[in-house]
C-alpha positions in Angstrom: 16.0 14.6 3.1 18.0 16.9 5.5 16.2 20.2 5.6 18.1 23.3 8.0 16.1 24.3 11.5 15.7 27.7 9.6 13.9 25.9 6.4 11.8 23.7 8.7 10.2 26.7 10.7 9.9 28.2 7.6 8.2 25.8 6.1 6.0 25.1 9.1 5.0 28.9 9.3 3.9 28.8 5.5 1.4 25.8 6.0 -0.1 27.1 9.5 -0.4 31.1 7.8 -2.4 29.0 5.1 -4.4 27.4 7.5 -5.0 30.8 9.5 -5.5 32.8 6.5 -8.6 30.2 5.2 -10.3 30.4 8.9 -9.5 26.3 8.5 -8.6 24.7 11.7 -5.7 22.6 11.0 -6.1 19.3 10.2 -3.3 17.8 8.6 -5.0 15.0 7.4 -6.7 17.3 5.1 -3.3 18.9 3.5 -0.7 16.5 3.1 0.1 15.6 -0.6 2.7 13.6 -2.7 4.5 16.7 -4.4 5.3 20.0 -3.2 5.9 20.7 0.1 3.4 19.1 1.7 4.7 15.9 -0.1 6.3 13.3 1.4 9.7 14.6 2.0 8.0 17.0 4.3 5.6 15.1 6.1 7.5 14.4 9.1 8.6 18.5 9.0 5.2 20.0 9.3 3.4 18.0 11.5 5.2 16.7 15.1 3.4 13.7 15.3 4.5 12.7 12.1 7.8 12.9 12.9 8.9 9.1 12.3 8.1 9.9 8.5 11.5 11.7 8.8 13.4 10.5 11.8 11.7 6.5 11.5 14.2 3.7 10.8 12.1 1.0 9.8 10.4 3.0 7.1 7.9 2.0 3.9 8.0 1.3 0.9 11.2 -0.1 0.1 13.7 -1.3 -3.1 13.6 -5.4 -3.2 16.7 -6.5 -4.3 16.2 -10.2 -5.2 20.7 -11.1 -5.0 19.7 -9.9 -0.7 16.9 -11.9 0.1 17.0 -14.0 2.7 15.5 -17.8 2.7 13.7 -18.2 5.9 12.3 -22.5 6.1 9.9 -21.3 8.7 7.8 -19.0 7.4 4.8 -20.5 6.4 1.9 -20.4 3.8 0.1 -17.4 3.9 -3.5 -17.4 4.4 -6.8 -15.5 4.0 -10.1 -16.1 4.5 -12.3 -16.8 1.3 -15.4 -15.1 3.3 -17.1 -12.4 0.8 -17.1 -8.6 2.7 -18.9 -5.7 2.0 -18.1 -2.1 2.5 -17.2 1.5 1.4 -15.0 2.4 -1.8 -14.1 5.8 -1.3 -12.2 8.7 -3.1 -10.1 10.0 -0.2 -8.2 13.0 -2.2 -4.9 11.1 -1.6 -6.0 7.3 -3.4 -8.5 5.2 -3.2 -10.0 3.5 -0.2 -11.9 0.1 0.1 -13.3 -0.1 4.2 -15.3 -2.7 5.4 -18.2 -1.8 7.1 -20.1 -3.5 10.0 -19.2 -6.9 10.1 -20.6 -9.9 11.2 -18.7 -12.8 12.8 -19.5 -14.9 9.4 -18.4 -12.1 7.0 -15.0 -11.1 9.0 -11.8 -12.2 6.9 -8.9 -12.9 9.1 -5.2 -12.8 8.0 -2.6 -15.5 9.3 0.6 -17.4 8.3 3.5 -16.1 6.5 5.6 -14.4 9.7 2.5 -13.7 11.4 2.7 -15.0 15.1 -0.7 -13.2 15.6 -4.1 -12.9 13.9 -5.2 -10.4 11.9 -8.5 -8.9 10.7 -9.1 -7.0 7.4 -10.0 -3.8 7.6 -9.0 -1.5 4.1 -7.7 -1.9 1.3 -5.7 1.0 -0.5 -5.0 1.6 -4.4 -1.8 3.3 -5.6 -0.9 4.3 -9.1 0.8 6.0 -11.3 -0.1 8.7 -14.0 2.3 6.2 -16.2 3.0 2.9 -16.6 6.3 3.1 -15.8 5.1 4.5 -12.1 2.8 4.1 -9.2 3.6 0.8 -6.9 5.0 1.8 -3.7 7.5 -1.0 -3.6 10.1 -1.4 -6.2 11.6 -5.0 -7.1 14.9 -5.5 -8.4 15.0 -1.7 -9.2 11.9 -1.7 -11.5 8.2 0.7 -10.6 4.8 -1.7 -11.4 1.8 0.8 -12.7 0.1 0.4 -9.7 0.1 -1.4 -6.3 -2.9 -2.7 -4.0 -2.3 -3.2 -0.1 -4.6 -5.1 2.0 -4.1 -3.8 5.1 -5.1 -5.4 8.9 -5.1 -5.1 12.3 -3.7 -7.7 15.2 -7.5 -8.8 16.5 -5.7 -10.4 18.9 -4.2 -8.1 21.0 -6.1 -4.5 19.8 -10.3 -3.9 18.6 -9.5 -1.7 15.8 -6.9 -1.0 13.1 -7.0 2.9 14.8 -5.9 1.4 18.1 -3.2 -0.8 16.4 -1.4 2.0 14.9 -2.2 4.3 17.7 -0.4 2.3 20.2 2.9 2.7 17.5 4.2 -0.9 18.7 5.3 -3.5 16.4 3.1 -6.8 14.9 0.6 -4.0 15.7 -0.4 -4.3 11.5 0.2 -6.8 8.7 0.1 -5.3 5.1 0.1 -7.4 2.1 1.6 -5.7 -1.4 -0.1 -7.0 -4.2 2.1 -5.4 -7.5 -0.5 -4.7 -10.1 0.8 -5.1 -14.2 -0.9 -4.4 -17.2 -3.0 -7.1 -19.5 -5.4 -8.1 -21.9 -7.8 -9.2 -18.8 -7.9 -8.5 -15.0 -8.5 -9.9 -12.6 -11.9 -10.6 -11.4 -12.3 -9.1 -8.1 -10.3 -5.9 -9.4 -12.8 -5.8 -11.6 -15.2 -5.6 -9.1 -13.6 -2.4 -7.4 -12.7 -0.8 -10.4 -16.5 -1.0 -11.8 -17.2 1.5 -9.1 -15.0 4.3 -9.9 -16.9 5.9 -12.0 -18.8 6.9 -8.9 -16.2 8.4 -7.0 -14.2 10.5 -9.1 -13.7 13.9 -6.9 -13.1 13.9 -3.5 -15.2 13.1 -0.6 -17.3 10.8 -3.0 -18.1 7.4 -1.9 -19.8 4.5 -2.9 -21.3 1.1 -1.1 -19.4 -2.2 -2.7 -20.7 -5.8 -1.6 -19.1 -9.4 -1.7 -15.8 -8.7 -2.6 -12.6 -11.4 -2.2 -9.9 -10.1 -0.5 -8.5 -13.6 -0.9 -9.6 -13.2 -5.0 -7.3 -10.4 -4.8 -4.2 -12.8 -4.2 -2.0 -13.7 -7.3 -1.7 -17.9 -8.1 1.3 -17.6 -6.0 2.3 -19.4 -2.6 6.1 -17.3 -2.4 6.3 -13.7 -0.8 9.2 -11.5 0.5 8.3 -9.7 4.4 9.8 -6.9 6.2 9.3 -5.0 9.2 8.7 -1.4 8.1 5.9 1.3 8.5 2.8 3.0 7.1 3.3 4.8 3.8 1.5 7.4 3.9 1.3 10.0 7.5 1.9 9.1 10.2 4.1 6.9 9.4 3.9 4.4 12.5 6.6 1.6 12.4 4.0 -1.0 13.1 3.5 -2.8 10.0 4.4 -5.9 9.0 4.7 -6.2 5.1 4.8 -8.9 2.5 5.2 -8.4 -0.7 3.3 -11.3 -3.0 6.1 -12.5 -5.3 3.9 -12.1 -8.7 1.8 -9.7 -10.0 -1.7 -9.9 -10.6 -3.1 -8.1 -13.9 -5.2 -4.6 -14.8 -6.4 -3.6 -18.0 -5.4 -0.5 -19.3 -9.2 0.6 -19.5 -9.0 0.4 -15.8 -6.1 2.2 -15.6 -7.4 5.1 -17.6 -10.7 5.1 -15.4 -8.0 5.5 -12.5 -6.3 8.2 -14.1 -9.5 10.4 -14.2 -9.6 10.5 -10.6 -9.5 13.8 -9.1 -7.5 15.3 -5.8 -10.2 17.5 -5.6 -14.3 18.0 -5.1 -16.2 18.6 -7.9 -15.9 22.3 -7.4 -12.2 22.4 -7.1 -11.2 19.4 -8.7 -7.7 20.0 -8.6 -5.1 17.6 -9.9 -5.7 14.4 -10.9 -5.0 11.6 -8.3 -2.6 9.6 -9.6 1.1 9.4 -8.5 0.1 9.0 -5.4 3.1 6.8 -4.0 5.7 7.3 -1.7 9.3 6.7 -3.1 11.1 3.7 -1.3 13.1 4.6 1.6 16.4 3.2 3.0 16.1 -0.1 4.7 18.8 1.0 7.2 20.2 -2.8 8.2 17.0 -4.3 8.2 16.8 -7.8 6.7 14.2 -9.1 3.8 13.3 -12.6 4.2 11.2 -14.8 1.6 9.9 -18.5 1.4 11.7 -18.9 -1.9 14.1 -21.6 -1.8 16.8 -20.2 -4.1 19.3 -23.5 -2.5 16.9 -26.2 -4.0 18.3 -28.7 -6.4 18.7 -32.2 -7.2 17.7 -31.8 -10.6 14.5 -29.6 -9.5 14.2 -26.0 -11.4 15.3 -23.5 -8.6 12.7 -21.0 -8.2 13.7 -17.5 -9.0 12.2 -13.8 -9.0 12.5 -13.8 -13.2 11.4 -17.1 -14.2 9.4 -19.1 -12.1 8.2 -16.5 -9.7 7.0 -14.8 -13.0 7.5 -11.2 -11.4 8.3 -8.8 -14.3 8.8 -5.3 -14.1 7.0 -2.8 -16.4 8.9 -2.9 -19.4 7.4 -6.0 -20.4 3.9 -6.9 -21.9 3.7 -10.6 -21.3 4.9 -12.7 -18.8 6.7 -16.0 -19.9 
């Protein structure tokens, strides 16, 4: 979105005069939103070191078309660590956080394969969703919105310590994030269940919870394909340091967690605000950049050739069963 010089400063001078005017000192972590203009066609606009959420080529989420895919026969199996973590599920007034906490060398759940030439460490997971079912993933395939989208998100343990210094640094392979597409059905599954049994606790803002032995690798759908792209952070700043894949089927949430989701609050529990949901960033241009995928759409000699509809068994959110 092309905004004039004139608008910009305006804009700009509206959010500090707030700021001022509420004795707050500004931090924009605190203010951005996904509507109005502190939402995301804005973020890059108010705040300078943002500015890759507007200027940024390699940008997230994004549209999967399945006809542009690219078959890449040397990307590998991905793979995560079955090791149990504990942590922090937290309401962050913009979605819902999963942290690890301290972790010991036995509980630490690395990330590697897939286009990875490095090794990864989990650090969060992050929940987005919509008010609707026909909203709330961050990544669109093949035109269609999922009701909601989990990303495991880690840093490159072997060149940084933390996942702040990975995306402080702003350099590429800095931070792999896995899309897991979420659709609705008659049962969930299990470790979803685990982190949706605790929001309940953390319905306003600020609220947080501890959460023990959950599977980020329970969190994976029965699925070894996946499409990968270099893009960014979805939310500010924005950093062009992420490496995404996108799992290449969903994995399944009740609608009673979905309406326990949808009672989440932007707010504390003095000023709850609006509720939480929508909370996605709408796909961006990929600008040139190239999706690649393990799925070999050439395959044949009599074999069934694997594709996004049928074997794959993505489906978009206008269906209730997959087939």
């Amino acid at each position: 979105m092309k905004l004039c010089r004139f608008c910009v400063n305006f804009i700009r001078l509206v959010w500090h005069t707030v700021l001022f005017s509420e004795g707050v000192r500004a931090s924009w972590e605190e203010w951005w939103t996904y509507d109005g203009i502190s939402g995301p066609d804005f973020w890059g606009l108010l705040n300078p070191e943002w500015s890759l959420c507007s200027k940024g080529r390699r940008q997230s989420p994004v549209s999967i078309e399945p006809s542009a895919l690219l078959y890449d026969p040397h990307l590998r199996p991905l793979h995560i660590d079955k090791h149990r973590v504990s942590g922090t599920i937290t309401n962050t007034g913009h979605g819902v956080l999963f942290r690890v906490g301290s972790l010991a060398p036995t509980s630490t759940v690395n990330i590697t394969g897939g286009p990875l030439s490095y090794r990864y460490r989990f650090q969060e997971l992050h929940l987005h969703y919509g008010r609707t079912d026909d909203r709330g993933s961050e990544h669109i395939i093949a035109g269609h919105a999922f009701p909601a989208e989990l990303q495991i998100l880690g840093y490159n343990c072997d060149l940084y310590n933390n996942l702040t210094e990975a995306l402080s640094l702003r350099r590429s392979e800095g931070v792999v994030g896995i899309a897991v597409l979420l659709q609705t059905g008659d049962l969930s599954n299990s470790e979803l269940r685990i982190l949706t049994s605790q929001l309940p606790h953390i319905i306003y803002k600020g609220q947080e919870v501890p959460m023990k032995h959950l599977s980020v690798h329970g969190l994976l759908p029965d699925t070894e394909f996946f499409m990968t792209y270099d893009g960014s952070l979805t939310m500010p700043g924005c950093y062009e340091t992420v490496t995404w894949l996108v799992m290449n089927k969903p994995i399944y949430i009740t609608r009673q967690q979905l309406h326990i989701l949808r009672k989440l609050m932007q707010g504390d529990e003095k000023n709850p605000k609006a509720p939480l949901g929508n909370n996605y960033r709408p796909s961006l241009p990929l600008n040139q950049r190239v999706i690649r995928t393990n799925i070999d759409f050439r395959r044949s000699e009599g074999k069934t050739c694997p594709t996004l509809y049928k074997d794959m068994q993505y489906q978009a959110n206008t269906w209730n069963k997959v087939p």
